[in-house]
C-alpha positions in Angstrom: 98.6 114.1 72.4 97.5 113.1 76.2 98.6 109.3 76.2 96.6 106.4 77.6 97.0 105.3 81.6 96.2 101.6 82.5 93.8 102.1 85.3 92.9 98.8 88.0 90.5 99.3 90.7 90.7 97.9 94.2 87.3 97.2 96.2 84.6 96.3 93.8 81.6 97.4 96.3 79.1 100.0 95.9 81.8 102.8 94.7 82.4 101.4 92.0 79.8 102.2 89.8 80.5 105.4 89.3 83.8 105.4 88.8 83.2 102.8 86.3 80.9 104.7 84.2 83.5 107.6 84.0 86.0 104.6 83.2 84.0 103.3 80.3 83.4 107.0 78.6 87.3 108.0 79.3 88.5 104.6 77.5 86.0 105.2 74.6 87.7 108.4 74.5 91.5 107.0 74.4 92.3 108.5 77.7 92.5 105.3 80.0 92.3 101.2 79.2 90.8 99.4 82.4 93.4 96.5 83.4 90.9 94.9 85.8 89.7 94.5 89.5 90.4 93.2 92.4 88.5 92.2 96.0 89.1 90.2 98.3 85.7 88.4 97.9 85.0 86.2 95.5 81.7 87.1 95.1 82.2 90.5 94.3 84.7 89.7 91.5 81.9 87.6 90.1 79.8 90.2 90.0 81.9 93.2 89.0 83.1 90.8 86.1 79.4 89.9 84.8 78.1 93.6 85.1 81.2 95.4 83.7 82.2 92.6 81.5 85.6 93.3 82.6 88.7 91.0 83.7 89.5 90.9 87.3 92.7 89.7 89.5 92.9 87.3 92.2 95.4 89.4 94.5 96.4 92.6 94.8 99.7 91.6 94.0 99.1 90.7 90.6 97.1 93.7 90.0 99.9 95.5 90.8 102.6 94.0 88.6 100.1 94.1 85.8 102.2 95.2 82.9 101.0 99.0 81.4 99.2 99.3 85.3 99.1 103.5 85.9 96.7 104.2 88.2 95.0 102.3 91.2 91.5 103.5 91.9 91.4 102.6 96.1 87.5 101.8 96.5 87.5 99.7 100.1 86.5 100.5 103.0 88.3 103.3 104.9 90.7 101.1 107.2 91.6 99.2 104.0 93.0 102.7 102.1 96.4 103.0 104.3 98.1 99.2 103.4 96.9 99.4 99.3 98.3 102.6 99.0 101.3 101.6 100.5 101.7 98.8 97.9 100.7 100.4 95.5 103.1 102.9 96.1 105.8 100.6 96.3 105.0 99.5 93.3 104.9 103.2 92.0 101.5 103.2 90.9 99.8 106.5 91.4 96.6 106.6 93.4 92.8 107.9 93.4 91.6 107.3 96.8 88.0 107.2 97.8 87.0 109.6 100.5 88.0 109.5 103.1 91.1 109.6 102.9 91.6 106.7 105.6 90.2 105.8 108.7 91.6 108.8 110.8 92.8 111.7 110.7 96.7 110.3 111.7 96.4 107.9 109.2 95.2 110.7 106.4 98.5 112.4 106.6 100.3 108.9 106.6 98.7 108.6 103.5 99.6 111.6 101.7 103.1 111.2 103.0 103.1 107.4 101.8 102.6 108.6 98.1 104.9 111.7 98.6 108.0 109.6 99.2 107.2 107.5 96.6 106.8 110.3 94.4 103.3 109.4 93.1 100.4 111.3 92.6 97.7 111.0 95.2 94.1 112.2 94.7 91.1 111.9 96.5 87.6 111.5 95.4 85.8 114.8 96.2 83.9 114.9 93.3 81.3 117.5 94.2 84.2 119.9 93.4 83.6 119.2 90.0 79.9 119.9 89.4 79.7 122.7 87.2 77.3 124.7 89.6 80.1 124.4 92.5 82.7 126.1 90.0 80.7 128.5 89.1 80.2 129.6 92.7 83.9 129.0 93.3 84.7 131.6 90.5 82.2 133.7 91.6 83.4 134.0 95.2 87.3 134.0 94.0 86.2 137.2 91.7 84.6 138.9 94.8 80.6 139.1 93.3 79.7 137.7 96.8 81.7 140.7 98.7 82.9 140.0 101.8 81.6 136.5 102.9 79.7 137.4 106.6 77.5 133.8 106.8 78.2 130.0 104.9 75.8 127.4 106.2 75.5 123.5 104.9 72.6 120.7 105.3 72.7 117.6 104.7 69.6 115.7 105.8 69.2 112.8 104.4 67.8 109.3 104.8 69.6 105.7 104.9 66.9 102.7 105.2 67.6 99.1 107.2 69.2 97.8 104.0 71.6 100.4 103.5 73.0 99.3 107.1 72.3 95.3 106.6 75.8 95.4 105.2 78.4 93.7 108.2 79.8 96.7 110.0 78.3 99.3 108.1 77.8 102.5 110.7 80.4 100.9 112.9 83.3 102.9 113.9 85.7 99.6 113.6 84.7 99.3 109.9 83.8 103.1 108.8 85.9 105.1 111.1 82.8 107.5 111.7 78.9 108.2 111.3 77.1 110.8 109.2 79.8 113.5 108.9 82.7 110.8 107.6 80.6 108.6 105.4 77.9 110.8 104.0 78.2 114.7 105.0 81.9 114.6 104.1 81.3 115.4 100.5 79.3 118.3 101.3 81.5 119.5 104.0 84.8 119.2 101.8 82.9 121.9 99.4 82.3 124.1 102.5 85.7 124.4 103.0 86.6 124.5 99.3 84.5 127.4 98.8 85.2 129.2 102.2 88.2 128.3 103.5 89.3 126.6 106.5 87.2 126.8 110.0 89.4 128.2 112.9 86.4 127.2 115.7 83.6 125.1 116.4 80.9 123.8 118.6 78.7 120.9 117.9 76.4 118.2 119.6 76.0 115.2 117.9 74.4 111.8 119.0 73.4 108.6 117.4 69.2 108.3 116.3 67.3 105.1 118.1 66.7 103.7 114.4 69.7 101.4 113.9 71.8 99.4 115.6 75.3 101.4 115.5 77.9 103.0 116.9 78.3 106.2 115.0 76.5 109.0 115.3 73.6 109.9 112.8 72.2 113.3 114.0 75.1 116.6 114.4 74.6 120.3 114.5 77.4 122.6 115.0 78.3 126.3 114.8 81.4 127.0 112.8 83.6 130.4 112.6 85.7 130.5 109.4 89.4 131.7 109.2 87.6 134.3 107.4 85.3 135.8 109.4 82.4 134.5 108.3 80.3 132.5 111.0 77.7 129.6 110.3 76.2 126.3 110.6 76.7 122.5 110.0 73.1 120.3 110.2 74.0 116.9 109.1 71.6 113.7 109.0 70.8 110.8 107.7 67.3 110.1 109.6 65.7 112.5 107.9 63.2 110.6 104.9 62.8 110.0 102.6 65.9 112.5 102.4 66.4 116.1 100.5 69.3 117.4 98.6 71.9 119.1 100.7 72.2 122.3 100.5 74.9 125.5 100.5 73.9 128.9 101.6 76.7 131.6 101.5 75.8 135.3 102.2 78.1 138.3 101.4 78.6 142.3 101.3 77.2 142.4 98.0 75.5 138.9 97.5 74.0 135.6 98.5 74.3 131.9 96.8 72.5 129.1 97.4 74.0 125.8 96.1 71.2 122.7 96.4 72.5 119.3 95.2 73.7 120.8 91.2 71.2 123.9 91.3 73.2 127.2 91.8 71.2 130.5 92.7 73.3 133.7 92.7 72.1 136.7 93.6 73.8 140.0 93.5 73.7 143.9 94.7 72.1 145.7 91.2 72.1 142.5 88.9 69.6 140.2 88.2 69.5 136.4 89.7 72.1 134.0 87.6 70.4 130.5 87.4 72.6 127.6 86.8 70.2 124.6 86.4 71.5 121.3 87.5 70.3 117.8 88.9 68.1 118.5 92.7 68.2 114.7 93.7 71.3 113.3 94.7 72.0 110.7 97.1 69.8 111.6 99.7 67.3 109.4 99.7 67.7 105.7 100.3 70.0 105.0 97.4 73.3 106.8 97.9 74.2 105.7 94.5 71.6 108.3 92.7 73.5 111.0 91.2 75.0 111.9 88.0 79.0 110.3 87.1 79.9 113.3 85.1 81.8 114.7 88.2 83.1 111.7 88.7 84.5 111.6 85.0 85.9 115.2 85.1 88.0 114.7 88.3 89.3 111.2 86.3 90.2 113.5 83.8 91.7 116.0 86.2 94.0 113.1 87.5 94.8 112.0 84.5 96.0 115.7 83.1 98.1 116.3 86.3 100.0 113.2 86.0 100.3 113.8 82.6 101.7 117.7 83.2 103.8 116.6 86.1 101.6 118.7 88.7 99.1 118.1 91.2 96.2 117.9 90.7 92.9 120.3 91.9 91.9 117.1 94.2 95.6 116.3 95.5 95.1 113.8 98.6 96.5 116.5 101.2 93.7 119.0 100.3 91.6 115.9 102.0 93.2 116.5 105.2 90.9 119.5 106.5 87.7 117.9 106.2 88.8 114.9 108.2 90.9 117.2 111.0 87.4 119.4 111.3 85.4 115.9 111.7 87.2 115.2 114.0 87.3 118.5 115.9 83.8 118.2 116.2 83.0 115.2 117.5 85.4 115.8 119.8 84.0 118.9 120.8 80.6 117.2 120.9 81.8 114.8 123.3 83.5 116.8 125.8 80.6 119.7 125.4 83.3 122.2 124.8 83.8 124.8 121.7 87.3 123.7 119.6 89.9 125.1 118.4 91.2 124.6 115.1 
């Protein structure tokens, strides 16, 4: 019988819904029992504890030496991720880290080897993984029904309004670490590379819209040339309204998918199309928070299993390093106006 982790969350902001459905639907299930919250702002534990009905701590600290404590959900702010984990760690609690991963790319890896030393599981929260119409093209490309893959393409245009940036240091780099590709094409990205592979070149442009006042950029397009072959594109925005689902396209020798938001299309040499229905919003549009939590439930579950079976798990913290390392590459590349090297 799976037994039953105690699970605290730190950063009680606008992650935390999510993860809090999943929570609820995991406990009722005997899988997990929610110890509590912590922030460092009053007000938020206020409101986390009147809409979740659920206890919250004062300090880290005493979340941490909560007695039965497992698992420490990290839900702050990017720059935040590095000194929990380390305490947490310490304190050998293992970790679910929001994405992504930290701040930087250098700090990523400190991460991951923070909660290898401490011998603690560390995953991070890609949940897009765990939609059932990206498994299914997972499978599908694993078991060679695409062929060879020639072309893999990703957009994400979508829209953030004035009050999605109203929040102190939101789009900044010194709070967010990054613009469009860190905080919202990330998720999409990660996928690109789950499905295809890492990218061995690049070349991008990228440059922040006139429609709010930050520092990040809002607008990229880059070429990409997987490990694999296969050449591409990245088009990723968030001043594009009122914002579409982002989108997948991967052509082969013997077959083409297209992957929008949960809606899988597969379509291959002498077979008929394979339709795997699925939710076509997302968080595109000017609430980010508008998507399903089942994803966000089955990678819980995922964490909860490898710690359980002594393994790591599908989402393991250092498979959150390439996404951040090719962010960087571009915007690097963008800035210099050169093609990169991965």
């Amino acid at each position: 019988m799976a037994r039953c982790f105690g699970v605290g969350l730190v950063g009680l902001g606008m992650a935390v819904a999510p993860h809090m459905l999943a929570l609820r639907e995991l406990e009722a299930a005997g899988r997990v029992r929610l110890l509590g919250g912590f922030s460092p702002s009053a007000g938020r534990r206020a409101a986390f504890a009147a809409r979740w009905d659920a206890p919250c701590f004062a300090s880290l600290e005493t979340l941490l030496a909560a007695p039965g404590l497992d698992l420490v959900l990290v839900l702050t702010p990017p720059a935040a991720h590095l000194p929990v984990a380390r305490a947490a760690a310490a304190a050998g609690r293992h970790l679910l880290v929001e994405k992504p991963l930290e701040f930087d790319a250098a700090r990523a890896a400190e991460l991951v080897a923070v909660a290898a030393a401490a011998g603690v599981t560390l995953g991070v929260v890609f949940q897009h993984r765990f939609r059932p119409a990206a498994l299914r093209l997972r499978a599908a490309l694993a078991g060679g029904e695409l062929g060879e893959p020639l072309s893999a393409s990703a957009s994400i245009r979508w829209w953030r309004d004035a009050g999605y940036f109203a929040e102190a240091g939101r789009g900044m780099q010194a709070r967010d670490g990054g613009g469009v590709l860190l905080t919202q094409a990330i998720h999409t990205l990660d996928l690109l590379l789950h499905l295809m592979g890492p990218v061995a070149g690049a070349a991008a442009f990228a440059r922040t819209s006139p429609l709010r006042a930050i520092d990040t950029e809002d607008i990229v397009a880059a070429c990409l040339r997987f490990s694999n072959g296969a050449i591409g594109t990245l088009d990723a925005t968030t001043v594009a309204r009122p914002g579409f689902p982002e989108r997948i396209e991967i052509a082969g020798t013997r077959g083409s998918a297209r992957l929008v938001a949960e809606r899988l299309e597969l379509h291959r040499a002498g077979l008929p199309p394979e339709i795997l229905e699925g939710a076509s919003a997302g968080g595109g549009g000017a609430d980010p928070m508008a998507f399903d939590h089942g994803p966000h439930r089955a990678l819980l579950a995922e964490t909860l299993d490898a710690i359980d079976q002594g393994r790591a798990p599908l989402h393991a913290g250092a498979t959150g390093l390439p996404v951040q390392r090719l962010i960087e590459a571009l915007l690097r590349g963008a800035g210099r106006g050169e093609f990169v090297s991965l």
